[in-house]
TIMIRO-709739 format. One record per residue (C-alpha): residue number from 1; x, y negated, z. Coordinates in nm, 4 decimals. Layout:
<atoms>
     k       east      north         up
   NUM          X          Y          Z
...
</atoms>
This chain:
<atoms>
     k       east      north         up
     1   -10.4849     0.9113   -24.9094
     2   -10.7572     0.8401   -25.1842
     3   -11.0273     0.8049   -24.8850
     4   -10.7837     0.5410   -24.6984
     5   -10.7201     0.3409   -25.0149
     6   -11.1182     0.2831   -25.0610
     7   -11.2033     0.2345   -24.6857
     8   -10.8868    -0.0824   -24.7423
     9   -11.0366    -0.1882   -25.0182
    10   -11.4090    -0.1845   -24.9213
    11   -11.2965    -0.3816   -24.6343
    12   -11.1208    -0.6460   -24.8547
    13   -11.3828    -0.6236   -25.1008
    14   -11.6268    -0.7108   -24.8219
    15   -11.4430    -1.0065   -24.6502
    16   -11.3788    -1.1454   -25.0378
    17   -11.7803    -1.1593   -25.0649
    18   -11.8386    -1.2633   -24.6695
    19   -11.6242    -1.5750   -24.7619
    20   -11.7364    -1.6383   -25.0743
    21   -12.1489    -1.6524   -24.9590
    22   -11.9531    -1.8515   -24.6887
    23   -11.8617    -2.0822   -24.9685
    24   -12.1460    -2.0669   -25.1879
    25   -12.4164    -2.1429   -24.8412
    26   -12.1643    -2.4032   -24.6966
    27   -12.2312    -2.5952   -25.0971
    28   -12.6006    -2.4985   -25.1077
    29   -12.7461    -2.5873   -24.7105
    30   -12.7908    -2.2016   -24.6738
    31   -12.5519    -2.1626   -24.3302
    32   -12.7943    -2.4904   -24.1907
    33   -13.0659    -2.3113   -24.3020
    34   -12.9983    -1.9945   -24.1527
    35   -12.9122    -2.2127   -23.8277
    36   -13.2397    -2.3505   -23.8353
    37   -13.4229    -1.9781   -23.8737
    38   -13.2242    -1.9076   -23.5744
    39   -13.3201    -2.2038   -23.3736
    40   -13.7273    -2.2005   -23.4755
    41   -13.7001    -1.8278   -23.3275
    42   -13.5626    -1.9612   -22.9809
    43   -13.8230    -2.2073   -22.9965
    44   -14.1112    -1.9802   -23.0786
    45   -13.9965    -1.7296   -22.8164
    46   -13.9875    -2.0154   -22.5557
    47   -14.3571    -2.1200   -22.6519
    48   -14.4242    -1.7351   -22.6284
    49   -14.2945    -1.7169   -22.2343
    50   -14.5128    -2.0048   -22.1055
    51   -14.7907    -1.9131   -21.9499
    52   -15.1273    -2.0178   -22.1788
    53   -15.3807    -1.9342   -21.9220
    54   -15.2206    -2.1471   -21.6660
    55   -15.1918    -2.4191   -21.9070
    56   -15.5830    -2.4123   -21.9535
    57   -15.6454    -2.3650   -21.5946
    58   -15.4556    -2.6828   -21.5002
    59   -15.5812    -2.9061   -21.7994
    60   -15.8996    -2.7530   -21.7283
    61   -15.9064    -2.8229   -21.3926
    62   -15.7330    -3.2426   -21.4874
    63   -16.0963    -3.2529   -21.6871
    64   -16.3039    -3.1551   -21.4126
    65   -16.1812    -3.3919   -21.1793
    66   -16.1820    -3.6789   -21.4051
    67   -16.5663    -3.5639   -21.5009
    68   -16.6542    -3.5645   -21.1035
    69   -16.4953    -3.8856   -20.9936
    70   -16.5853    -4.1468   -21.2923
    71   -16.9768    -4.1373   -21.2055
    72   -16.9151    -4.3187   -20.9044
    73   -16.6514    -4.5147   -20.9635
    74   -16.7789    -4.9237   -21.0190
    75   -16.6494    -5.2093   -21.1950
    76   -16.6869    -5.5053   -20.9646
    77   -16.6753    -5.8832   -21.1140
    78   -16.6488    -6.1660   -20.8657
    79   -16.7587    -6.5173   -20.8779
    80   -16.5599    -6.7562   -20.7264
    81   -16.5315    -7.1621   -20.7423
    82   -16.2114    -7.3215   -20.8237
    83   -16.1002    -7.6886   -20.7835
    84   -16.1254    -7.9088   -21.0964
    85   -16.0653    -8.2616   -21.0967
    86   -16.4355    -8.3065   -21.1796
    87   -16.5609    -8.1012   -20.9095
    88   -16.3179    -8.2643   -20.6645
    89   -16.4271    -8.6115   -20.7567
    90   -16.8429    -8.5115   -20.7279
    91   -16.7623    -8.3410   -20.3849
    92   -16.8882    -7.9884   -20.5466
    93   -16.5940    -7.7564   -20.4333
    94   -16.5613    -7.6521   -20.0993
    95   -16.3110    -7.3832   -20.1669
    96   -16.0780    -7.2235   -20.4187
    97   -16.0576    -6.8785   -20.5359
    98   -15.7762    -6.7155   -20.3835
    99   -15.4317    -6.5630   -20.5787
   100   -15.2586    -6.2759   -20.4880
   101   -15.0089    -6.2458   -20.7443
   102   -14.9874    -5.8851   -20.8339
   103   -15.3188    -5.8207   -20.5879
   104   -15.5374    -6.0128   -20.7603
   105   -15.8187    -5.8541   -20.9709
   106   -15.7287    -5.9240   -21.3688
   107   -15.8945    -6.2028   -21.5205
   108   -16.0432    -6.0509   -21.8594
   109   -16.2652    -6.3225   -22.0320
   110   -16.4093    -6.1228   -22.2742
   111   -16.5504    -5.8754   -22.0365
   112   -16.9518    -5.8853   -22.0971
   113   -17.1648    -6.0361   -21.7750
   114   -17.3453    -5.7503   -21.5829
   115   -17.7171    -5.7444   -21.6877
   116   -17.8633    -5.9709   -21.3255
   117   -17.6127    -6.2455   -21.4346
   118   -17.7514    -6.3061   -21.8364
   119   -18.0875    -6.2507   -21.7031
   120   -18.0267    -6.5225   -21.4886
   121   -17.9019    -6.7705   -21.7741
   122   -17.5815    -6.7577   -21.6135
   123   -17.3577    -6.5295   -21.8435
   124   -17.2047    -6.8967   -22.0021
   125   -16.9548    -7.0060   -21.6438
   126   -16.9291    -7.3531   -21.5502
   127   -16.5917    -7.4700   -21.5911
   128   -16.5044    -7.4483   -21.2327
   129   -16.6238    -7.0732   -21.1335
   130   -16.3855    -6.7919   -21.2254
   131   -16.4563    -6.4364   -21.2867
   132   -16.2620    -6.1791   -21.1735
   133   -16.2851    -5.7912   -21.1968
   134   -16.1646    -5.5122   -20.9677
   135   -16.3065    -5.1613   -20.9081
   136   -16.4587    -4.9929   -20.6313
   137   -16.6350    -4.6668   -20.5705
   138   -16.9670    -4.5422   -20.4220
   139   -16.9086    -4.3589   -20.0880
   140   -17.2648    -4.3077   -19.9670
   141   -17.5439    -4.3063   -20.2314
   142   -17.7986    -4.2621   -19.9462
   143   -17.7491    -4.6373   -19.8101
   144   -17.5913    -4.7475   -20.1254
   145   -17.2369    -4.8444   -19.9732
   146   -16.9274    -4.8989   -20.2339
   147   -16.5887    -4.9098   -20.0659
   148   -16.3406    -5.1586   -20.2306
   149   -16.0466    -5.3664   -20.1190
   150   -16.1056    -5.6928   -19.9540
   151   -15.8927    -5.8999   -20.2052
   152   -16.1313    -5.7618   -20.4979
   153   -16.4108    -5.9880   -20.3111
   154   -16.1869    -6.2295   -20.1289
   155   -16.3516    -6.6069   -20.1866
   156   -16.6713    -6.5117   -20.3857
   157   -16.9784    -6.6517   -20.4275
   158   -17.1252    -6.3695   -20.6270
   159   -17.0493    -6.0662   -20.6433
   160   -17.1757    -5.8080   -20.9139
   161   -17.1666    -5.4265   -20.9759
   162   -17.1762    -5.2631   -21.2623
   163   -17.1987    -4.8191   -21.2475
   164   -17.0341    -4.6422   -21.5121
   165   -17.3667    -4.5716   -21.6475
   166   -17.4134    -4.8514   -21.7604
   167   -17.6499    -5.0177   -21.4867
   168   -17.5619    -5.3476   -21.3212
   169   -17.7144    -5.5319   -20.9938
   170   -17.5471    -5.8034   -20.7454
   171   -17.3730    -5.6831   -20.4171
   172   -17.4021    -5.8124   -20.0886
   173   -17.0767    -5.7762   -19.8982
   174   -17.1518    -5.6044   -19.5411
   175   -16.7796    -5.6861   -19.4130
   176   -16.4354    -5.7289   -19.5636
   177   -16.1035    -5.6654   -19.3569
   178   -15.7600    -5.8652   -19.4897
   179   -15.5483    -5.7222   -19.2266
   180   -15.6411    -5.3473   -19.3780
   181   -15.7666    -5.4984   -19.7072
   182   -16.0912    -5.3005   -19.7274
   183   -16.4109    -5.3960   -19.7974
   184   -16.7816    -5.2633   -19.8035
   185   -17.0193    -5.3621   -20.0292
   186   -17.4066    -5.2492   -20.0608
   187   -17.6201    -5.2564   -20.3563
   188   -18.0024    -5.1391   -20.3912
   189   -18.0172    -4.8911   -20.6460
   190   -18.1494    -4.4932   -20.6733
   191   -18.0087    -4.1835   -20.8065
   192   -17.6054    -4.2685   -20.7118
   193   -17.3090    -4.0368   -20.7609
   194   -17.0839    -4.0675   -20.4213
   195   -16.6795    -3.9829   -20.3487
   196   -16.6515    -3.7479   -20.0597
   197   -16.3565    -3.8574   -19.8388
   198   -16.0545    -3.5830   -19.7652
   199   -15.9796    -3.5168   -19.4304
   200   -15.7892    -3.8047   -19.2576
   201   -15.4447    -3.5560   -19.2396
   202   -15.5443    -3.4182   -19.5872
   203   -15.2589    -3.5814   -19.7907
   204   -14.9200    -3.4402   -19.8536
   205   -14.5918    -3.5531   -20.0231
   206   -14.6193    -3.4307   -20.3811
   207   -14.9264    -3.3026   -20.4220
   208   -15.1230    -3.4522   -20.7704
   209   -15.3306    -3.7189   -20.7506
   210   -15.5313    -3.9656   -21.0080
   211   -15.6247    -4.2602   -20.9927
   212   -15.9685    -4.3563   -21.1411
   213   -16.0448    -4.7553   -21.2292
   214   -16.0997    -5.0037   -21.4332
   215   -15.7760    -5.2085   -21.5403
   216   -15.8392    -5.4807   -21.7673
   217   -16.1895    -5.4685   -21.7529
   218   -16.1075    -5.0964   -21.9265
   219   -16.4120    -4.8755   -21.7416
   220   -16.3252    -4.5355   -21.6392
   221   -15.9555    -4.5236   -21.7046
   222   -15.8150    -4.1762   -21.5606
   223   -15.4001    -4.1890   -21.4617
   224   -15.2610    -3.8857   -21.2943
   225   -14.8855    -3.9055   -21.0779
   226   -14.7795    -3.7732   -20.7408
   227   -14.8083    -3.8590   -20.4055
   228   -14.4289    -4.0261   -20.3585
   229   -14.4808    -4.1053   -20.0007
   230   -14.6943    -4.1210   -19.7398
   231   -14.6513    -4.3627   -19.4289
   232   -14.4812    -4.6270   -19.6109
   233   -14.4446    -4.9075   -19.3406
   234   -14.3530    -5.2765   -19.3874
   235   -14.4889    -5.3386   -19.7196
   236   -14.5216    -5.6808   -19.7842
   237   -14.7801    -5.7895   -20.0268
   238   -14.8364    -6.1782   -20.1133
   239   -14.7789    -6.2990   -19.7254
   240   -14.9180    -6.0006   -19.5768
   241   -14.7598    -5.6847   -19.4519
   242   -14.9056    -5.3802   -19.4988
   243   -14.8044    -5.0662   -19.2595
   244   -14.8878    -4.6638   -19.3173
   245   -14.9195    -4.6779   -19.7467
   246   -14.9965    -4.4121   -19.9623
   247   -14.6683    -4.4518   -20.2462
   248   -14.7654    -4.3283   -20.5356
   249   -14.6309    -4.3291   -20.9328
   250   -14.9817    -4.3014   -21.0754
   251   -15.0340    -4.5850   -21.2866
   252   -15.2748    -4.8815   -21.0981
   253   -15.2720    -5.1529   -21.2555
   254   -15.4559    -5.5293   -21.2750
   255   -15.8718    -5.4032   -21.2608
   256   -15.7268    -5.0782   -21.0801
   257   -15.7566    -5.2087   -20.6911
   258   -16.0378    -5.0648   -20.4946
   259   -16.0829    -4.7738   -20.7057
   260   -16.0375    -4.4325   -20.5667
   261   -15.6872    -4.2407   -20.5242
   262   -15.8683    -3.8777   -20.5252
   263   -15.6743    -3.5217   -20.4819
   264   -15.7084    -3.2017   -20.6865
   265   -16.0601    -3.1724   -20.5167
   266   -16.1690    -3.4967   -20.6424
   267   -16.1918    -3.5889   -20.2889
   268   -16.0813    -3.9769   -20.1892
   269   -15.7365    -3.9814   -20.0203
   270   -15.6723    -4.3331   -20.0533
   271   -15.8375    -4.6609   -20.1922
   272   -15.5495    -4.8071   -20.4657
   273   -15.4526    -5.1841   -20.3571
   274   -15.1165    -5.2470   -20.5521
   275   -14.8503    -5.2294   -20.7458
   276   -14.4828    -5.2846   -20.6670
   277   -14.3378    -5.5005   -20.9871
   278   -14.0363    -5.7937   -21.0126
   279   -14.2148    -5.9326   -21.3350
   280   -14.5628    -5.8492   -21.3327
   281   -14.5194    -5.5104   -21.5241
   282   -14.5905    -5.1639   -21.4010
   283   -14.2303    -5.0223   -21.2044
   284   -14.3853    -4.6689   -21.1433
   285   -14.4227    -4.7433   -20.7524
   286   -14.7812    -4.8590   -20.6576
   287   -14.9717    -4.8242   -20.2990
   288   -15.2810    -4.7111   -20.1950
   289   -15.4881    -4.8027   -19.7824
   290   -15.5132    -4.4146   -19.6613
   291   -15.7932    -4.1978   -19.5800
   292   -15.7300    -4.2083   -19.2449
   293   -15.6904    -4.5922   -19.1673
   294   -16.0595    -4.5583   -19.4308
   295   -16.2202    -4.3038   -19.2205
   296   -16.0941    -4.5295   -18.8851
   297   -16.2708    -4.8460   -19.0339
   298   -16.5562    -4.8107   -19.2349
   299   -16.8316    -4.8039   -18.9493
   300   -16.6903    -5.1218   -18.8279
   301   -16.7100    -5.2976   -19.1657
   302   -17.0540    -5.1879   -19.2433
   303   -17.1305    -5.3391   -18.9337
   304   -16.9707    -5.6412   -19.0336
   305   -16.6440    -5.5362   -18.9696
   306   -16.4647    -5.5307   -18.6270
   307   -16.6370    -5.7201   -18.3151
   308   -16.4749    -6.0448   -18.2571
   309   -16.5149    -6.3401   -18.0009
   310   -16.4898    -6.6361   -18.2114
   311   -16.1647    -6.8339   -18.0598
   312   -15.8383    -6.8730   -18.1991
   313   -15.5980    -6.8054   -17.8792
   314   -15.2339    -6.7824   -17.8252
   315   -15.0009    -6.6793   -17.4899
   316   -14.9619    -6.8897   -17.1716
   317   -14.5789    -6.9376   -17.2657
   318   -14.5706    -7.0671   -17.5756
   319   -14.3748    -7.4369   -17.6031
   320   -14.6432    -7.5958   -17.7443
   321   -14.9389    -7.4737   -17.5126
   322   -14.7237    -7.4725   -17.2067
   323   -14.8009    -7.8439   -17.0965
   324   -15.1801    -7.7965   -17.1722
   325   -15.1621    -7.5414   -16.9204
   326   -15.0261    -7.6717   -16.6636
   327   -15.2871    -7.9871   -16.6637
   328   -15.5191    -7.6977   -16.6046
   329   -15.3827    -7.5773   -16.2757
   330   -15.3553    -7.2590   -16.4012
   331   -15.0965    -7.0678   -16.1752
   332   -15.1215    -6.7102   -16.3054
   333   -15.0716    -6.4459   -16.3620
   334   -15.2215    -6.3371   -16.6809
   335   -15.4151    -6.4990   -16.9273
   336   -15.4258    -6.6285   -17.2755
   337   -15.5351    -7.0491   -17.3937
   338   -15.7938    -7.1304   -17.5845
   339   -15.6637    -7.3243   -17.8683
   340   -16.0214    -7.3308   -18.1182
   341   -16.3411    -7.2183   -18.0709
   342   -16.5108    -7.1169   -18.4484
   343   -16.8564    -7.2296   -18.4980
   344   -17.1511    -7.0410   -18.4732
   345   -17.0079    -6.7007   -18.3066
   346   -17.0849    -6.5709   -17.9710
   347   -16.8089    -6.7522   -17.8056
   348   -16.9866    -7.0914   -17.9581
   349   -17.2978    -6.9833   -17.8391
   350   -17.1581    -6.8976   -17.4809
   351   -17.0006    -7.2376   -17.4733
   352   -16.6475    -7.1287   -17.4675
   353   -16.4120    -7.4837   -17.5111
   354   -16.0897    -7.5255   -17.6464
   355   -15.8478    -7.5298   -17.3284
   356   -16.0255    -7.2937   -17.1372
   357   -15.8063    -6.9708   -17.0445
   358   -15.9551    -6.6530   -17.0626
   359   -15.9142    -6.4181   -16.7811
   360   -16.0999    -6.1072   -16.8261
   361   -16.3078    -5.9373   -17.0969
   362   -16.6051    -5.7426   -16.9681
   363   -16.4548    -5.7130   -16.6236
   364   -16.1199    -5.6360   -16.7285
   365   -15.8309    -5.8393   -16.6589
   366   -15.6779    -5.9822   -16.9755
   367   -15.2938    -6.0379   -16.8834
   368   -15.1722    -6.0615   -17.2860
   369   -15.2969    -6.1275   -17.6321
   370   -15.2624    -5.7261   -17.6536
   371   -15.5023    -5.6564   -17.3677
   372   -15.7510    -5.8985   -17.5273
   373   -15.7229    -5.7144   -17.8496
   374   -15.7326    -5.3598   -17.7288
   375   -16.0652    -5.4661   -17.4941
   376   -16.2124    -5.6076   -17.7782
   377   -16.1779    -5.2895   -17.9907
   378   -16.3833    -5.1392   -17.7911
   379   -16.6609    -5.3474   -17.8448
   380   -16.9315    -5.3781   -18.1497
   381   -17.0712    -5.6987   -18.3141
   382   -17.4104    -5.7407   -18.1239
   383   -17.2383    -5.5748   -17.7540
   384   -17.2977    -5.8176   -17.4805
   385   -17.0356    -5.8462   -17.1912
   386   -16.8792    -6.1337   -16.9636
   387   -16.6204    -6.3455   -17.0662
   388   -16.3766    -6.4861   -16.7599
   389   -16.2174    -6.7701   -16.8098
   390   -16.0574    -7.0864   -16.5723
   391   -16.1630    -7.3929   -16.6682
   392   -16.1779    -7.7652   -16.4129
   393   -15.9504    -7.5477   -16.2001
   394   -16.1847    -7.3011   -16.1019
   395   -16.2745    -6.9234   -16.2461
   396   -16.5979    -6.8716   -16.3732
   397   -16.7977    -6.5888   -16.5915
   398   -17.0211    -6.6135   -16.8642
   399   -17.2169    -6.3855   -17.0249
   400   -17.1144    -6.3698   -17.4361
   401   -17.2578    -6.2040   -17.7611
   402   -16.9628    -6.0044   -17.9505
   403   -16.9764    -6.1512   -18.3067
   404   -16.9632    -5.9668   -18.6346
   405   -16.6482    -6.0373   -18.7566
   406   -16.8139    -6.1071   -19.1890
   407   -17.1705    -6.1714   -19.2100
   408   -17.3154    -6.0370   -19.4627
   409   -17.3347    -6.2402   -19.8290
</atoms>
């Protein structure tokens, strides 16, 4: 009975002090505090349970690639005239540098000249020559070739490279495609650092990427994201639309385009041309040209890019052309008119005239503008073929020169 009494009062004696250290912790922050000794011991056993060694490994491994890729990666700066009212009363602008909205290289002032251009006396522009940056990287240090987009040199007079290390020279642009918007440019220097390219299927939804260039005139700026998509058709950028993207949230930015979109492998998987934005700010979706439509071009543009004729043409059925034609006699079938005939290419040289319908290409009948085009991909700049075409109501063949689509500058 004795034994009952104390275990009742033990137990009363011990709720009495649970409630009154209950109390006394609720007035003095000691329940909180306990909370919190709880809480910093989930915490620490959740830092316990990751796994360091793959932490290091994968920053490690972020590091390595940003250490490989920045060597070859280029700041490229652009000269290009503008129209002034000055210039445009003295006759001294024959073009204007182009705009591309989000495209377009950024403009950054304050950038210092590359080392050709103050040697020159020219670091100080004239009022009506802009400069604008973009990046670009070195592909094949052999031959000197830098692969960039073909807005980044779009318009210029000049163009200048400057190497992360620090050594600058002027470019000459070997060819420059808008429809793809690549470009190749070469400089003459020794002892380069080169990008390989991935394998032209070598790109896969989700897989990490980075993006290596030099926004804002900011050299050797490293972003990482994801590869969002891959075949992103219909595009349109400025007034151009764009098929087959790279999506991708790494950041690229003003300065960014041209520079390299390289995988884990710091291999090139895609050359970084835009951003998608509704006010000029970064929207996490930006697009890079593939290694595949790279890999499918680049001969062509160090050749000058791909071979071309020299004649603006347009079908047989069109309204406006469809009179001309029939003053020619032209009775069909097939064919495609001859609307301008662009100085100084092989078709110029040939003596190719507006109003003349071509015929055949090399031997081959040309029935559309597609046959014309596939025909001609299958030719180089410097190839020479036949060219049939009707003209004073009768066929005849002449021999033409395939033109390089850029000359060199």
């Amino acid at each position: 009975m004795m034994s009952r009494r104390f275990d009742v009062g033990a137990f009363v004696g011990l709720c009495f002090g649970l409630m009154l250290l209950l109390f006394v912790g609720s007035r003095s922050g000691l329940v909180e505090h306990v909370a919190y000794l709880w809480e910093r011991g989930r915490l620490q056993a959740l830092r316990e349970s990751l796994d360091t060694d793959d932490i290091h490994r994968r920053n490690h491994t972020n590091a390595v690639v940003a250490e490989l890729v920045k060597p070859a990666v280029v700041s490229i700066e652009k000269r290009s005239r503008v129209l002034t009212l000055d210039s445009v009363l003295q006759g001294g602008a024959d073009h204007a540098a182009s705009s591309r909205g989000t495209r377009e290289p950024g403009k950054e002032n304050a950038s210092p000249s590359p080392q050709g251009a103050e040697a020159d006396g020219e670091s100080d522009l004239p009022d009506n020559v802009a400069a604008d940056l973009g990046s670009g990287f070195v592909f094949d240090a052999e031959h000197g070739y830098v692969l960039t987009n073909a807005h980044v040199v779009s318009g210029a007079e000049r163009v200048f490279v400057r190497l992360a290390d620090g050594r600058s020279t002027t470019g000459r642009v070997l060819g420059a495609d808008p429809e793809s918007d690549l470009a190749v440019i070469d400089i003459d220097l020794p002892d380069l650092h080169a990008l390989p390219l991935a394998k032209a299927d070598a790109v896969s939804v989700g897989e990490e990427v980075f993006a290596v260039g030099n926004p804002f005139g900011l050299e050797g700026s490293v972003t990482k994201g994801i590869v969002s998509a891959i075949n992103r058709r219909g595009v349109l950028i400025g007034t151009t639309t764009y098929e087959s993207l790279i999506q991708t949230d790494a950041v690229i930015t003003p300065g960014s385009s041209g520079g390299p979109l390289v995988n884990l492998r710091g291999e090139v998987i895609g050359v970084s041309t835009a951003m998608a934005t509704r006010n000029g700010e970064y929207d996490g979706v930006a697009f890079a040209i593939p290694v595949k439509q790279v890999r499918a071009l680049v001969d062509d543009l160090i050749e000058g890019g791909p071979g071309m004729l020299g004649v603006w043409v347009g079908p047989l059925d069109d309204p406006e052309t469809a009179e001309k034609v029939e003053a020619t006699g032209w009775k069909g079938p097939g064919g495609v008119y001859v609307h301008e005939v662009i100085p100084e290419t092989g078709a110029a040289e040939a003596g190719v005239q507006p109003g003349d319908i071509i015929l055949s290409l090399g031997g081959k009948a040309v029935a559309s503008l597609d046959d014309l085009s596939g025909l001609l991909a299958k030719l180089k700049p410097g190839d020479e073929t036949t060219l049939g075409i009707w003209r004073d109501r009768r066929r005849i063949e002449i021999p033409l020169r395939i033109s390089r689509r850029y000359a060199p500058r």
